[in-house]
Backbone as JSON Lines, residues from 0, in Angstrom:
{"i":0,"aa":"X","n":[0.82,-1.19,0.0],"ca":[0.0,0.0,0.0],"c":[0.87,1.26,0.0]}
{"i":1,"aa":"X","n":[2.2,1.15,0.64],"ca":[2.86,2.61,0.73],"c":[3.74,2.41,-0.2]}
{"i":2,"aa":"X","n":[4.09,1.65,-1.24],"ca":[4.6,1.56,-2.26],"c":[3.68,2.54,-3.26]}
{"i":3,"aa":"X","n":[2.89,1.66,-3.39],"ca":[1.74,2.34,-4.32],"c":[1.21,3.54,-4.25]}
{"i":4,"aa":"X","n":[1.27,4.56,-2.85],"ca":[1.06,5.67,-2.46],"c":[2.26,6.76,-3.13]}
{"i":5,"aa":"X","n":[3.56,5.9,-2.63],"ca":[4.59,6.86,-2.84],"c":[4.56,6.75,-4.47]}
{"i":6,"aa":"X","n":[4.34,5.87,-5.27],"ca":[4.15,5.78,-6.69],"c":[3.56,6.93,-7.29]}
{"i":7,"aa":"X","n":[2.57,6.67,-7.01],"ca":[1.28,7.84,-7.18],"c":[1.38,9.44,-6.58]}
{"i":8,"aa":"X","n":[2.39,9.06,-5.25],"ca":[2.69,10.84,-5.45],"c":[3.8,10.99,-6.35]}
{"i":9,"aa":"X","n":[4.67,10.2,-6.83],"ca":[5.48,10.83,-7.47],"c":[5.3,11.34,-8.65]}
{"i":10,"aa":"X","n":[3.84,10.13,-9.48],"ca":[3.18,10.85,-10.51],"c":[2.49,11.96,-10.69]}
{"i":11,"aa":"X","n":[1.98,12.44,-9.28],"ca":[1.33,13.85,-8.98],"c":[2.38,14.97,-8.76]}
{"i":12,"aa":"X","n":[3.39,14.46,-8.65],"ca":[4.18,15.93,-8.28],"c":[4.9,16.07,-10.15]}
{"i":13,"aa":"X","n":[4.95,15.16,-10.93],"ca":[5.6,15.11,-12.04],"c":[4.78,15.56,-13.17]}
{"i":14,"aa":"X","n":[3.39,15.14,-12.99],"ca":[2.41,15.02,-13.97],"c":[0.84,16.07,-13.51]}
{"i":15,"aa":"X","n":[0.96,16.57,-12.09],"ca":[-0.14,16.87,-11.82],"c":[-1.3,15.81,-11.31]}
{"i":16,"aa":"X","n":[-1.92,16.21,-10.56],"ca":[-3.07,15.54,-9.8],"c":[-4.06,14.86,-10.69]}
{"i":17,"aa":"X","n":[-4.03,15.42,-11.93],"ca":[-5.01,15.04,-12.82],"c":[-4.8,13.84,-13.38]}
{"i":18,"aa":"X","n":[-3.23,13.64,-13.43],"ca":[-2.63,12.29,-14.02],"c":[-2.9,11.13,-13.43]}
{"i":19,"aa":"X","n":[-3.55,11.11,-12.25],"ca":[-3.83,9.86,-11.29],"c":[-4.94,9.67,-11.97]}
{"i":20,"aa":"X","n":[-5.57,10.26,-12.45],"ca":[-7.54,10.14,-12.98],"c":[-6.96,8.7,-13.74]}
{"i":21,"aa":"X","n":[-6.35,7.96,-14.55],"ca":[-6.15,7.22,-15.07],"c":[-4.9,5.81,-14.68]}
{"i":22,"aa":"X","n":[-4.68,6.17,-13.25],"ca":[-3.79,5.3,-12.6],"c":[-4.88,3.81,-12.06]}
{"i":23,"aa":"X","n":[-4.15,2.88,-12.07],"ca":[-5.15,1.49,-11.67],"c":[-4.36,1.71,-9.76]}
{"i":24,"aa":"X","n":[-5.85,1.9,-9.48],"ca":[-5.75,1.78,-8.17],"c":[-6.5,0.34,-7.45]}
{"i":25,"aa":"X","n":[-5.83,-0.51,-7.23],"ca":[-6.86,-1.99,-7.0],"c":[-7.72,-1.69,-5.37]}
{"i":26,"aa":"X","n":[-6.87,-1.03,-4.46],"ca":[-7.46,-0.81,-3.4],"c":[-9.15,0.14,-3.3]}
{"i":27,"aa":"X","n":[-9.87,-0.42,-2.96],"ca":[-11.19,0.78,-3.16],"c":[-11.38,1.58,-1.62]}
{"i":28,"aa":"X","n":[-10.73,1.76,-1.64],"ca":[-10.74,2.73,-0.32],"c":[-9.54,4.03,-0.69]}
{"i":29,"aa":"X","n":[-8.53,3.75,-1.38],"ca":[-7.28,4.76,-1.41],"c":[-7.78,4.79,-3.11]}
{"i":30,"aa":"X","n":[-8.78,4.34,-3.85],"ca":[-8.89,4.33,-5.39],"c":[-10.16,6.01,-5.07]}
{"i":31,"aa":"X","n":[-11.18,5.74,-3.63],"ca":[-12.04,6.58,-3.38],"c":[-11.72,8.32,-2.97]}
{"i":32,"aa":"X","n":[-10.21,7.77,-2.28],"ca":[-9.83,9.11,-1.85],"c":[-9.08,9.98,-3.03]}
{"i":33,"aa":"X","n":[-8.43,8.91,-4.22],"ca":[-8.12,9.1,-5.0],"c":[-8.6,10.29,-6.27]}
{"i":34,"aa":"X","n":[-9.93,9.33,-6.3],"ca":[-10.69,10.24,-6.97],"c":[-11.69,11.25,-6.33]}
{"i":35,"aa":"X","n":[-11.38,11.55,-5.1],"ca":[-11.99,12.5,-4.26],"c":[-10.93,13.56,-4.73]}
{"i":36,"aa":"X","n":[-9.77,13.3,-4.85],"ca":[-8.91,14.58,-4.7],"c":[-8.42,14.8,-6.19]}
{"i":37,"aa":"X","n":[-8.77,14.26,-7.49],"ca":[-8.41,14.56,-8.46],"c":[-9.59,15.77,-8.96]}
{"i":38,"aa":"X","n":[-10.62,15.2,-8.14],"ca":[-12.01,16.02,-8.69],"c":[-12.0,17.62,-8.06]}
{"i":39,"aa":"X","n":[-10.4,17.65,-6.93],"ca":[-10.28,19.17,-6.57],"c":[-11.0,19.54,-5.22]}
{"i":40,"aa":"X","n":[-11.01,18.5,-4.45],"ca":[-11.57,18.46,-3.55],"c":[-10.61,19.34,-2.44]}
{"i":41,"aa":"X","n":[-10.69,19.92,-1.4],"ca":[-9.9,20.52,-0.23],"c":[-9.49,19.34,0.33]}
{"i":42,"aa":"X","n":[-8.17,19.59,0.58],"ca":[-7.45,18.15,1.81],"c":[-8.76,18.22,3.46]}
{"i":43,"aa":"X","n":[-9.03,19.17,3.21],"ca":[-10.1,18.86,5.19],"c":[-11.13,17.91,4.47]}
{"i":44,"aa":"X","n":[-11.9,18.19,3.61],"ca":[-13.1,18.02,3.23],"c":[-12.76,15.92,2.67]}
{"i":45,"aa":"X","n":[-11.37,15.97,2.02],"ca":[-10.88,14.3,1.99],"c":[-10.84,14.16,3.33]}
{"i":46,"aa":"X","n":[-9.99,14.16,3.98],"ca":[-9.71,13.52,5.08],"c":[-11.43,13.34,6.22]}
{"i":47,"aa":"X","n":[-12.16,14.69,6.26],"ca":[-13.49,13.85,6.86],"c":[-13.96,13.26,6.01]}
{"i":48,"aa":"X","n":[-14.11,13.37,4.86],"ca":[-15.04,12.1,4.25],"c":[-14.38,10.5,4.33]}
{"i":49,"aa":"X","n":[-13.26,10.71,4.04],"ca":[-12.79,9.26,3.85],"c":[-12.75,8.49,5.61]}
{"i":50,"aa":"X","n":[-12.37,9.6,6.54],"ca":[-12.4,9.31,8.08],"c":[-13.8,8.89,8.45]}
{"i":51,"aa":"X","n":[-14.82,9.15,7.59],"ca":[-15.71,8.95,8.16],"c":[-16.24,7.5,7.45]}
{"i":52,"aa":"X","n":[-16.18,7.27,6.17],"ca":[-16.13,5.95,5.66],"c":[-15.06,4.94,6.61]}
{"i":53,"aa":"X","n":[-14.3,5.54,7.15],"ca":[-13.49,4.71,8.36],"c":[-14.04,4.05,9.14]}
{"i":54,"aa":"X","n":[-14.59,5.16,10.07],"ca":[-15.26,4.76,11.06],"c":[-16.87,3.86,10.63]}
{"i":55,"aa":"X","n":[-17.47,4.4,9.73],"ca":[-19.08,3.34,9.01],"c":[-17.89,1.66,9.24]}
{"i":56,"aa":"X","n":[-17.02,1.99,8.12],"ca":[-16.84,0.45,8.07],"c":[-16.4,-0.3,9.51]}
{"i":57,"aa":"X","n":[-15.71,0.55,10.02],"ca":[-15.07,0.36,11.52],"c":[-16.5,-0.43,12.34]}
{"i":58,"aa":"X","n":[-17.54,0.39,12.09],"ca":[-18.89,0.18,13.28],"c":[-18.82,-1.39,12.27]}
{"i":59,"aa":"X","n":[-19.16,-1.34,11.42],"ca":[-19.69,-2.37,10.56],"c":[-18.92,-4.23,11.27]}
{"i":60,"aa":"X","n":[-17.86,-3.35,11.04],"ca":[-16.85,-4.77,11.61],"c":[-17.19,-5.44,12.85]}
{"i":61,"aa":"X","n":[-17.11,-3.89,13.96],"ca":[-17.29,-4.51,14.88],"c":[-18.34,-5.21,15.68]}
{"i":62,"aa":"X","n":[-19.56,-5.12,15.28],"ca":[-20.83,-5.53,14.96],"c":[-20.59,-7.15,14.56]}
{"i":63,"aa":"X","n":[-19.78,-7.39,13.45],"ca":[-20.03,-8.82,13.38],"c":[-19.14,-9.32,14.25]}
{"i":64,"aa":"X","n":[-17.66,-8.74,14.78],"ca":[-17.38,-9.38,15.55],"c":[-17.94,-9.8,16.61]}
{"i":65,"aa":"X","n":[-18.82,-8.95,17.5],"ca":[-19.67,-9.07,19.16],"c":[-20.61,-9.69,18.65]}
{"i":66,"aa":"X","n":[-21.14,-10.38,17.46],"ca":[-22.21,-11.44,17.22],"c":[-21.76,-12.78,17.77]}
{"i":67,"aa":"X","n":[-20.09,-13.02,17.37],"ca":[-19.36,-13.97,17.42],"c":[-19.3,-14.37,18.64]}
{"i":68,"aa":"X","n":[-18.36,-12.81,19.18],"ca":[-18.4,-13.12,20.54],"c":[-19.05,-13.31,21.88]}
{"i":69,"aa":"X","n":[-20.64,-13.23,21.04],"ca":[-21.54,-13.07,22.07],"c":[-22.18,-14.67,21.84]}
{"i":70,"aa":"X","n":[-21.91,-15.28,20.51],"ca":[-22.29,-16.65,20.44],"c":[-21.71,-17.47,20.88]}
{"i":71,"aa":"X","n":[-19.62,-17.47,21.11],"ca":[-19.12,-18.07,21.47],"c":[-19.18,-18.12,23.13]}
{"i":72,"aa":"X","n":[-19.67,-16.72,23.63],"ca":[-20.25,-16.44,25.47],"c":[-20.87,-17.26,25.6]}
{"i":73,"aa":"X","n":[-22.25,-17.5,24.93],"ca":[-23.43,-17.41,25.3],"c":[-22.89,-19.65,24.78]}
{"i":74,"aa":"X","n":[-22.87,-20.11,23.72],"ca":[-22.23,-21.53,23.56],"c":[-22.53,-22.31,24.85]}
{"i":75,"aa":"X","n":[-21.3,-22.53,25.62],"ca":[-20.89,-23.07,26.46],"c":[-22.59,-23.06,27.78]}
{"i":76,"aa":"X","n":[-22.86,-21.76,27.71],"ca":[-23.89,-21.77,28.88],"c":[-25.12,-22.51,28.17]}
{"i":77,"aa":"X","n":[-25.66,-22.88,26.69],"ca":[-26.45,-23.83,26.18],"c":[-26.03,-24.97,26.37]}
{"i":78,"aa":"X","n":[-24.95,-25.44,26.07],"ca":[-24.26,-26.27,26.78],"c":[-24.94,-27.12,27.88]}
{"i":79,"aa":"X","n":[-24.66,-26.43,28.56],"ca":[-24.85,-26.93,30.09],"c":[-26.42,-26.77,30.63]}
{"i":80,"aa":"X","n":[-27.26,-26.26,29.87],"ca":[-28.44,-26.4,29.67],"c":[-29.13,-27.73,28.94]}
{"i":81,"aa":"X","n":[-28.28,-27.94,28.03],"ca":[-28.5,-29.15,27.34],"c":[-28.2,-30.48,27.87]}
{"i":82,"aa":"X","n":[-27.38,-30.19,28.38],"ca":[-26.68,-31.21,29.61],"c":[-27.51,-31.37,30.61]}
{"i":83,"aa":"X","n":[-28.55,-30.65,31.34],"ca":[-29.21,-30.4,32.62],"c":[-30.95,-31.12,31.99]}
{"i":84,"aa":"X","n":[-30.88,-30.86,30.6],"ca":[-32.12,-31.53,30.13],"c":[-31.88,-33.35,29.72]}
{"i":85,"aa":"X","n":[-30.89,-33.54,29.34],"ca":[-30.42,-34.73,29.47],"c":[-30.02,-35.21,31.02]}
{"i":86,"aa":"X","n":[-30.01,-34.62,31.74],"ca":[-29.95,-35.41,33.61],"c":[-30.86,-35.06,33.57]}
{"i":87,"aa":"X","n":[-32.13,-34.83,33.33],"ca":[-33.53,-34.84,33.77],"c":[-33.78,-36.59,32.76]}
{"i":88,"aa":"X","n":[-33.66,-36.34,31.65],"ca":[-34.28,-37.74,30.72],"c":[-33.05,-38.89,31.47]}
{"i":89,"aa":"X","n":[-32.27,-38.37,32.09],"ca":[-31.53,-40.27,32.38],"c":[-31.94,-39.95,33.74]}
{"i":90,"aa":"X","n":[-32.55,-39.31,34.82],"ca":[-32.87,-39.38,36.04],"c":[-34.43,-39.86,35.85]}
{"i":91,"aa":"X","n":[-35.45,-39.45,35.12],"ca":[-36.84,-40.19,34.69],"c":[-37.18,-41.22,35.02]}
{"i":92,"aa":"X","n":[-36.53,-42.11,33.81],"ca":[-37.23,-43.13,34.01],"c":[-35.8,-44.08,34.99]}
{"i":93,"aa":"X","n":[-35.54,-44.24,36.0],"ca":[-34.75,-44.82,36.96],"c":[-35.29,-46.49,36.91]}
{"i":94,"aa":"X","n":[-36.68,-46.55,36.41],"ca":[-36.78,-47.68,36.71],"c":[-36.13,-49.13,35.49]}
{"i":95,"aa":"X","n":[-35.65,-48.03,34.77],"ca":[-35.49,-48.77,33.35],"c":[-33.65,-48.03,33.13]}
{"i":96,"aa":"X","n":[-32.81,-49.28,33.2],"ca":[-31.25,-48.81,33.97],"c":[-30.94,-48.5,32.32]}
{"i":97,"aa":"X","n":[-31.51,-49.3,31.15],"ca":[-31.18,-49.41,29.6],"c":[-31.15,-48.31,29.3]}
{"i":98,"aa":"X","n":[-32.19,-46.8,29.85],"ca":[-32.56,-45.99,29.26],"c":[-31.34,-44.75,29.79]}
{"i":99,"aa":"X","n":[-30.67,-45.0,30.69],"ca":[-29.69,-44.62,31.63],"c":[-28.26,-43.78,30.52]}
{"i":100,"aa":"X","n":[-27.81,-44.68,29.81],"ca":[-26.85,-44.54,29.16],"c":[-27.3,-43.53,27.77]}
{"i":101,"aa":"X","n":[-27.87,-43.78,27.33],"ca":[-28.42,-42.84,26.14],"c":[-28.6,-41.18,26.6]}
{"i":102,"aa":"X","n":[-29.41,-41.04,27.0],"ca":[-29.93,-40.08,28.66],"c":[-28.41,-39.59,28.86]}
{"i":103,"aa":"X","n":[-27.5,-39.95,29.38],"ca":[-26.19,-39.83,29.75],"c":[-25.3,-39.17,28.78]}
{"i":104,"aa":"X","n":[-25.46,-39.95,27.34],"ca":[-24.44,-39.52,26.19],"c":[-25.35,-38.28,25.67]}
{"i":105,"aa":"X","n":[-26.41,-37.88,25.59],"ca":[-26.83,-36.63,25.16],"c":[-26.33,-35.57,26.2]}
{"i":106,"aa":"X","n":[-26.62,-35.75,27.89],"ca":[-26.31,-34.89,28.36],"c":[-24.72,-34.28,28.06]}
{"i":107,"aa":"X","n":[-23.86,-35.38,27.82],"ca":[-22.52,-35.33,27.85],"c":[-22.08,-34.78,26.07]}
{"i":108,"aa":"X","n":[-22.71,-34.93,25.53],"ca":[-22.53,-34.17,23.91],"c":[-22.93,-33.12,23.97]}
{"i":109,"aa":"X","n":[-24.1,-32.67,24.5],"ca":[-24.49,-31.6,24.32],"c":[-23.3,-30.22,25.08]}
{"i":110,"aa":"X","n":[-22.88,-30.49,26.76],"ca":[-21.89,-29.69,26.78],"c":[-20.21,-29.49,26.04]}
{"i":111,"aa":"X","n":[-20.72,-30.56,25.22],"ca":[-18.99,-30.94,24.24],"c":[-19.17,-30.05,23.06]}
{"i":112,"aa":"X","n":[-20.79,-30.09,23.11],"ca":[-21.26,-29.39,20.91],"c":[-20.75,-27.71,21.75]}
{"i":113,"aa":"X","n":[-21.47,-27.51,22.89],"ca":[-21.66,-26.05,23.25],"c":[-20.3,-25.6,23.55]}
{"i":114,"aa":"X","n":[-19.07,-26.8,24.06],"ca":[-17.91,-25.65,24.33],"c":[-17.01,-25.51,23.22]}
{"i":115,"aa":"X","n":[-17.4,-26.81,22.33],"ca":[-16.6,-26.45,20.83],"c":[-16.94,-25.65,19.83]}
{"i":116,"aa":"X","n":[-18.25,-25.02,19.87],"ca":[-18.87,-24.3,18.88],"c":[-18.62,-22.85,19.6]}
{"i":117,"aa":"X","n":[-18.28,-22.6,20.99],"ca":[-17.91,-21.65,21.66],"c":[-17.14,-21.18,21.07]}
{"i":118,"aa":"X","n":[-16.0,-22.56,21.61],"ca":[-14.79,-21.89,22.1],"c":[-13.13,-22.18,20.62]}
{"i":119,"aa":"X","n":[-14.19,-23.31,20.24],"ca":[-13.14,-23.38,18.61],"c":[-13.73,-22.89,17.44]}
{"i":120,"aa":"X","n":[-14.71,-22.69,17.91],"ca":[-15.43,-21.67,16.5],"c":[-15.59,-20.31,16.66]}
{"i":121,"aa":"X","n":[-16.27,-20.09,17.61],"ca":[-17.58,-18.77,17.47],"c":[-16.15,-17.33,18.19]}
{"i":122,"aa":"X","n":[-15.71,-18.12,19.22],"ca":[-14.67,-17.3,19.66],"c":[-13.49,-16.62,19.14]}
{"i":123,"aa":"X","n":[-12.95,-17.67,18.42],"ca":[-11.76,-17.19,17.36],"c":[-11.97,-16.79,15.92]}
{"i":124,"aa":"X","n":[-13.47,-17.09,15.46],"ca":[-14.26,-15.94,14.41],"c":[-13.79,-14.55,14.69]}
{"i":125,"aa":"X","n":[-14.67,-14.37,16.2],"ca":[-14.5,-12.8,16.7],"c":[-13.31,-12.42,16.61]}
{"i":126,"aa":"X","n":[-12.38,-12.95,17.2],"ca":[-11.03,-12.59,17.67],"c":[-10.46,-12.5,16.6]}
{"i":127,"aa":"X","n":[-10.98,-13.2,14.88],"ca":[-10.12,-13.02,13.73],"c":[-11.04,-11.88,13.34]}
{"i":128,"aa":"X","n":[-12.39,-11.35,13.05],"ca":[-12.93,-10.24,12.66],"c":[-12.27,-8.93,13.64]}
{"i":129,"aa":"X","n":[-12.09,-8.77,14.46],"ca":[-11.63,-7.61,15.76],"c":[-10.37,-7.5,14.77]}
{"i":130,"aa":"X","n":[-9.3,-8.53,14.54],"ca":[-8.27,-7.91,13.98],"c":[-7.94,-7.44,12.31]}
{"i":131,"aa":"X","n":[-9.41,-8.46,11.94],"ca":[-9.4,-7.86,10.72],"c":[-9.69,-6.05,10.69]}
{"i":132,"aa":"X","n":[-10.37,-5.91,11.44],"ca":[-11.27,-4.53,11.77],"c":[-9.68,-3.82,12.45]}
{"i":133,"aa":"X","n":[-9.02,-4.11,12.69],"ca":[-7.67,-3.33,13.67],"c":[-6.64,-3.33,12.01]}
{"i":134,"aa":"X","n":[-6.55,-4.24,11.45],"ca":[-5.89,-3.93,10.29],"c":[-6.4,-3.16,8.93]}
{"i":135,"aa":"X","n":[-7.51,-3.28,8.95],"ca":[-8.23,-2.25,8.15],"c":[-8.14,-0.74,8.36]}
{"i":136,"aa":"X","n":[-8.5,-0.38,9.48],"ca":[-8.19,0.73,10.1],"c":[-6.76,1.69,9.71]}
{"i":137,"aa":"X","n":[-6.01,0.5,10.1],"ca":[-4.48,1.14,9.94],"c":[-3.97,1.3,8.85]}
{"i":138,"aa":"X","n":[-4.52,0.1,7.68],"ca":[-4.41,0.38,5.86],"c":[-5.18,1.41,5.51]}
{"i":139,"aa":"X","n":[-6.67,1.88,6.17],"ca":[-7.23,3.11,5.49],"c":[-6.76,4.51,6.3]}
{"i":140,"aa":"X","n":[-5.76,4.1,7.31],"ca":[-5.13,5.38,7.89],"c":[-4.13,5.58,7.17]}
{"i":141,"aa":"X","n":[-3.45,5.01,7.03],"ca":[-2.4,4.96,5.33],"c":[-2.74,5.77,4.38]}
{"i":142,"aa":"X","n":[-3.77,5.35,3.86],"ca":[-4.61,5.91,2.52],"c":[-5.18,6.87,3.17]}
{"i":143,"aa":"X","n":[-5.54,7.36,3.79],"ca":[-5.93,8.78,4.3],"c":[-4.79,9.7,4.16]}
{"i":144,"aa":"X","n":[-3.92,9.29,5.76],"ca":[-2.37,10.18,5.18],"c":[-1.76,10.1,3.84]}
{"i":145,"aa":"X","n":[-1.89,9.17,3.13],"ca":[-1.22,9.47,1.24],"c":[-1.87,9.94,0.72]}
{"i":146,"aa":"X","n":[-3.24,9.87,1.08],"ca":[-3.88,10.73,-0.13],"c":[-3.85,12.51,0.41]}
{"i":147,"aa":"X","n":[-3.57,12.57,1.61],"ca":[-3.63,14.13,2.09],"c":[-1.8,14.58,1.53]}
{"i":148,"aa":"X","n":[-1.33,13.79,1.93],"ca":[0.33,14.24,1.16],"c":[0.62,14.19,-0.05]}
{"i":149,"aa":"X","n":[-0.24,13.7,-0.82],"ca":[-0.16,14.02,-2.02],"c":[-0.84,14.96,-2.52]}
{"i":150,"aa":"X","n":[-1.83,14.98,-2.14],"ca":[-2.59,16.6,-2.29],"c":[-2.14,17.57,-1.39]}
{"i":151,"aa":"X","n":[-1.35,17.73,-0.32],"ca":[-0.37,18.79,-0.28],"c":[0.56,18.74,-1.27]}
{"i":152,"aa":"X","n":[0.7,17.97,-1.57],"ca":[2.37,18.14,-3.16],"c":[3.7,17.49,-2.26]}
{"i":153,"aa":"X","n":[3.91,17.02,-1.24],"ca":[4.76,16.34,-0.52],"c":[5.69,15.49,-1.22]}
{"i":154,"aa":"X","n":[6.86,15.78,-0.84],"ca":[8.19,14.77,-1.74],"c":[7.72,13.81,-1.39]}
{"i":155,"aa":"X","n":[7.94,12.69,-2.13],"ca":[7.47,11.27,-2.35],"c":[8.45,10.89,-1.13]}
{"i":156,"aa":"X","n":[9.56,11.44,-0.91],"ca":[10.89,10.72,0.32],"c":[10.01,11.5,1.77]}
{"i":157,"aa":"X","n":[9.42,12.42,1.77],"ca":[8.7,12.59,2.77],"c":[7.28,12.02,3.25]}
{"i":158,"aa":"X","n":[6.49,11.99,2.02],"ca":[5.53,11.05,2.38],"c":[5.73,9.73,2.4]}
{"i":159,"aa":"X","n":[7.04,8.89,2.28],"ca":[7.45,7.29,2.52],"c":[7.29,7.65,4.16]}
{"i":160,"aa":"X","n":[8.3,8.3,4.54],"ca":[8.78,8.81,5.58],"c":[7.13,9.31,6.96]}
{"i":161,"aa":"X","n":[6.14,9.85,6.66],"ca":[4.97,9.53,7.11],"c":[4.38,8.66,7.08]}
{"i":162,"aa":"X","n":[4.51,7.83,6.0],"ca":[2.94,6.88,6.23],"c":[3.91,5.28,7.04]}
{"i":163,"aa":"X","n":[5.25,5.67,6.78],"ca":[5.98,4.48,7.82],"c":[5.86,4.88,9.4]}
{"i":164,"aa":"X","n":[5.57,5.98,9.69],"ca":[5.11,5.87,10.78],"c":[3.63,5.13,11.09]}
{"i":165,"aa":"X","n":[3.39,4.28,10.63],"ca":[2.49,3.64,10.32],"c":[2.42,1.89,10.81]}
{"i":166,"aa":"X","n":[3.84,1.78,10.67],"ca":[4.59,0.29,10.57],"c":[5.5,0.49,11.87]}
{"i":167,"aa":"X","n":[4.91,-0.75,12.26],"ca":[5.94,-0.65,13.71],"c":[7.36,-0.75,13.33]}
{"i":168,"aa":"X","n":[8.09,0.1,14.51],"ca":[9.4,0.18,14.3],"c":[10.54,-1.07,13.69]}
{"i":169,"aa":"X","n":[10.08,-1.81,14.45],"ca":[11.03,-3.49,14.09],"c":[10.94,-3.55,12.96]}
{"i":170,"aa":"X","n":[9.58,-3.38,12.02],"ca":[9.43,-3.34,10.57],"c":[10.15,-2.89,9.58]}
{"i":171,"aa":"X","n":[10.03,-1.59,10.55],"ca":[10.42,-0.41,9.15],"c":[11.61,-1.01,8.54]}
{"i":172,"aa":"X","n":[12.78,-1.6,9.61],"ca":[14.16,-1.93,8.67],"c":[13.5,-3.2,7.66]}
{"i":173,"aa":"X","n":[12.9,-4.31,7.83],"ca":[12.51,-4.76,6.73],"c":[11.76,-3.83,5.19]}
{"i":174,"aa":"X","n":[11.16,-2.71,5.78],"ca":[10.75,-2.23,4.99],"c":[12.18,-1.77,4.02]}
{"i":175,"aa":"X","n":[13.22,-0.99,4.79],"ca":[13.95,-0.34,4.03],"c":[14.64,-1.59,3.08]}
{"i":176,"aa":"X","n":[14.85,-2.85,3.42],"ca":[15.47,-3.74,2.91],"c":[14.79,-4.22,1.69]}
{"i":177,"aa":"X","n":[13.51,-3.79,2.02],"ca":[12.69,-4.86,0.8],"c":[12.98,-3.63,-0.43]}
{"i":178,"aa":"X","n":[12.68,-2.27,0.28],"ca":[12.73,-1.3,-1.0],"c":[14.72,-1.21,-1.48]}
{"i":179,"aa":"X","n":[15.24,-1.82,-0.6],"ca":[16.69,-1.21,-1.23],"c":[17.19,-2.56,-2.51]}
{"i":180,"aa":"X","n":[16.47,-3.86,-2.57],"ca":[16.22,-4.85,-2.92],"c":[15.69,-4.4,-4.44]}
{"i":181,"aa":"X","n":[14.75,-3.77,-4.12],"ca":[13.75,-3.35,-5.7],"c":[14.05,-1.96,-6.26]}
{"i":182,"aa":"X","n":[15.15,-1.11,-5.62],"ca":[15.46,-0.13,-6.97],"c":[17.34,-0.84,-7.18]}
């Protein structure tokens, strides 16, 4: 993504803002701010609009995550409900020992279905949507700051230089390695 940013400013500072109108942008979030700011838009007026498509998608995410996590909560306590209706059917009929064991293996599946659908499914859904929603964020904070530094007119070595504040520190030297690799 900050490859492709610094690309694109360098074509705007060389060619003008207008020259992006025809750049392949695959991302649709930095393709939106893109053409927000070729159309002459003010850098305030990008940055709330696109901040605010941030945050919509932001709510959006986190919404399906607390479905997850409220199914993988809530799991385990059906569970044990299911389990409590099965010790009622093997406590019943006492007089009949055959009916005992059946009665038994439902109660005992049912808290096995409820802590695996909890706790190996429903739980680590959430916990993978939350970070999808934490990495999204930080790629359209990217594309927010590139698209505002490029519509200030910002050296392409200065806007690398911002949007790596972006990338945790330990990174960045991979970063510099991968780019000293490809020119």
């Amino acid at each position: 993504m900050i490859t492709k940013i610094i690309e694109l400013g360098e074509i705007a500072r060389e060619e003008g803002l207008l020259a992006l109108k025809d750049e392949e942008v695959t991302d649709a979030f930095l393709a939106r701010g893109i053409n927000i700011m070729v159309d002459g838009t003010e850098p305030e007026t990008i940055k709330a609009a696109l901040e605010r498509d941030m945050r919509e998608t932001s709510d959006r995410h986190k919404w399906g995550a607390k479905v997850f996590g409220a199914l993988g909560e809530t799991s385990p306590a059906m569970g044990m409900i299911g389990t409590l209706i099965g010790l009622v059917q093997m406590l019943a009929p006492m007089e009949d020992p055959a009916q005992i064991g059946p009665a038994m293996a439902i109660a005992l599946l049912t808290k096995l279905y409820g802590a695996v659908l909890g706790n190996v499914i429903a739980l680590p859904i959430a916990d993978k949507l939350a970070l999808r929603k934490t990495e999204g964020i930080k790629l359209n904070a990217i594309c927010i700051d590139g698209v505002i530094g490029i519509c200030d007119g910002h050296n392409p070595w200065i806007l690398e230089a911002m949007l790596l504040m972006h990338v945790a520190p330990k990174n960045r030297n991979s970063w510099d390695e991968a780019e000293g690799a490809t020119a």
